[in-house]
Steps between C-alpha positions, in 0.01 A plus 500: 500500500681446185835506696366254712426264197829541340681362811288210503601436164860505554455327802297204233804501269215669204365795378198627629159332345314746281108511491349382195271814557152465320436346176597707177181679311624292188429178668135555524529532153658223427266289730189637313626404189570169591123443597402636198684218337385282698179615384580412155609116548860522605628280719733680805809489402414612158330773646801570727754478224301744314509754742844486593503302826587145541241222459581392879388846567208449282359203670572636848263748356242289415450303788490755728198659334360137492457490061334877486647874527498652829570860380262681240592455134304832374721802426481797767174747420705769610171601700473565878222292666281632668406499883245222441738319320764518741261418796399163304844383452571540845174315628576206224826472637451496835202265447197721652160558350462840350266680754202701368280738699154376628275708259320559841770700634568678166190660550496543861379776758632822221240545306331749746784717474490787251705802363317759761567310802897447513684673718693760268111658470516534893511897618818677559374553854493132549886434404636799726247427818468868475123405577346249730248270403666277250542080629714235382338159576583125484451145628695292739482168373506200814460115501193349369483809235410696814601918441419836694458791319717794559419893432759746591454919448821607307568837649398388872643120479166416667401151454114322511483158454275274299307202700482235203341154694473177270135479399247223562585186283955617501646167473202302295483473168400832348219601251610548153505912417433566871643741761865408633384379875835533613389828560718709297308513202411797279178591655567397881850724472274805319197461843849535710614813374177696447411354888817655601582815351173670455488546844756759435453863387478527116805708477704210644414236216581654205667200349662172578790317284471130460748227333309358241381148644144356456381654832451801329271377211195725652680788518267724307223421718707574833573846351139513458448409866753714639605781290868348491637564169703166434869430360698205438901501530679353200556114480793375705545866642459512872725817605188635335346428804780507739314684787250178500774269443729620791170514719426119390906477632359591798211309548703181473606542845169419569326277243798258425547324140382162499259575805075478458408837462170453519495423883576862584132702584407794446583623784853383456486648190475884684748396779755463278389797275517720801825388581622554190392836511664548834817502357690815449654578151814623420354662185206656670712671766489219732117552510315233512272413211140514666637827690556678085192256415249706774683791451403518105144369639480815704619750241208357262250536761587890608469537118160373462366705840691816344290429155199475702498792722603716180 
């Protein structure tokens, strides 16, 4: 490159041009002691000649920063600023309002979330899938604020889903403190679960693992219900989940984003549940899950006819 430049100036008959790079510290200086100056009554090229430039430089000066200083005249704090500080220059100069959270989403949907209930209290038995029983669950979220609710076994990879319909009045104006009607509301999502897992034996819902989203406001009263002891996954942590996120991977190929979910029946619902199932796994042995599912379902009941004939 610089080769190339010094032929081009021989070829010109003159030496190369030179960058004037970037202004010298010194002339910031000198520029905010001319304003101050300035300040004080003196004309430009005063100013200019008593800061060492000329007074054509002075006036230049002047009218470019229309008769007032375009650079601050305080002396440096020698402070950092702080974030907030640094955040509102930026939005000033860019010319944005500062945003400020809603105070109704400050205080939203974590309030029902305590100490006892976070994951890291969930049994050792839970994280190694050494024993069946413990569920990871979600929502699929559709057009319309449609969702399905998804349950899937984490030592089995068997999956139940939740039918969530819209509820009478979804779309009108809704009552003020009333029930969601899209139908994924805290107390329609709780009537879901305990409808479908306490069909199952007791040792098989020993707890389930939530993200923690407004659907699971009633928790407390579901464990209640069901005997489920409850847990909710860190904020913005799904691999704490990752056997109901893969599953809800899965599921995609049937309930498409940006589709009405709330078309599919109930009876849809179990189609695709049972195909789902269906599928061999690689990590269970290429068993399928409902064939590990029945299998553990089996176990539990020889158990309970051994206790009873003893």
């Amino acid at each position: 490159m610089a080769q190339g430049r010094a032929r081009a100036a021989l070829r010109a008959g003159r030496p190369p041009l030179r960058s004037p790079g970037r202004p010298p510290i010194s002339r910031r200086a000198e520029r905010q002691r001319f304003w101050r100056l300035i300040a004080k009554g003196l004309t430009s090229e005063d100013a200019a000649i008593a800061v060492g430039v000329s007074p054509v430089l002075g006036t230049r000066w002047f009218r470019e920063g229309g008769g007032t200083p375009p650079i601050s005249l305080e002396e440096p704090s020698g402070r950092y600023l702080s974030f907030a500080e640094r955040e509102e220059i930026a939005l000033l100069r860019t010319g944005r309002a500062l945003r400020v959270p809603r105070a109704r989403t400050q205080g939203r949907g974590k309030n029902f979330v305590t100490r006892d209930v976070l994951i890291s209290q969930r049994p050792a038995e839970a994280n190694d899938r050494a024993v069946p029983g413990h569920w990871e669950g979600d929502l699929i979220i559709g057009l319309n604020s449609s969702a399905i609710g998804t349950l899937v076994e984490r030592t089995t990879r068997y999956t139940m889903l939740l039918h969530l319909p819209p509820m009478e009045g979804h779309g009108g104006p809704r009552a003020k403190n009333g029930p969601a009607l899209a139908g994924h509301g805290a107390g329609a999502v709780r009537d879901a679960i305990a409808t479908t897992i306490t069909d199952l034996p007791e040792h098989l819902r020993r707890s389930l693992t939530w993200d923690q989203d407004a659907e699971m406001a009633h928790h407390a009263q579901l464990r209640i219900d069901t005997g489920l002891q409850i847990y909710f996954a860190d904020p913005h942590s799904p691999w704490q989940r990752g056997t109901n996120e893969n599953t809800n991977g899965l599921l995609r190929q049937y309930f498409p984003k940006g589709t009405d979910l709330s078309r599919h029946s109930r009876g849809d619902l179990d189609a695709v549940a049972a195909a789902l199932n269906g599928r061999p796994r690689k990590t269970l042995g290429w068993r399928t899950p409902a064939e590990v599912f029945n299998e553990q379902l089996r176990l539990i009941q020889q158990g309970d006819s051994v206790a009873t004939t003893g």
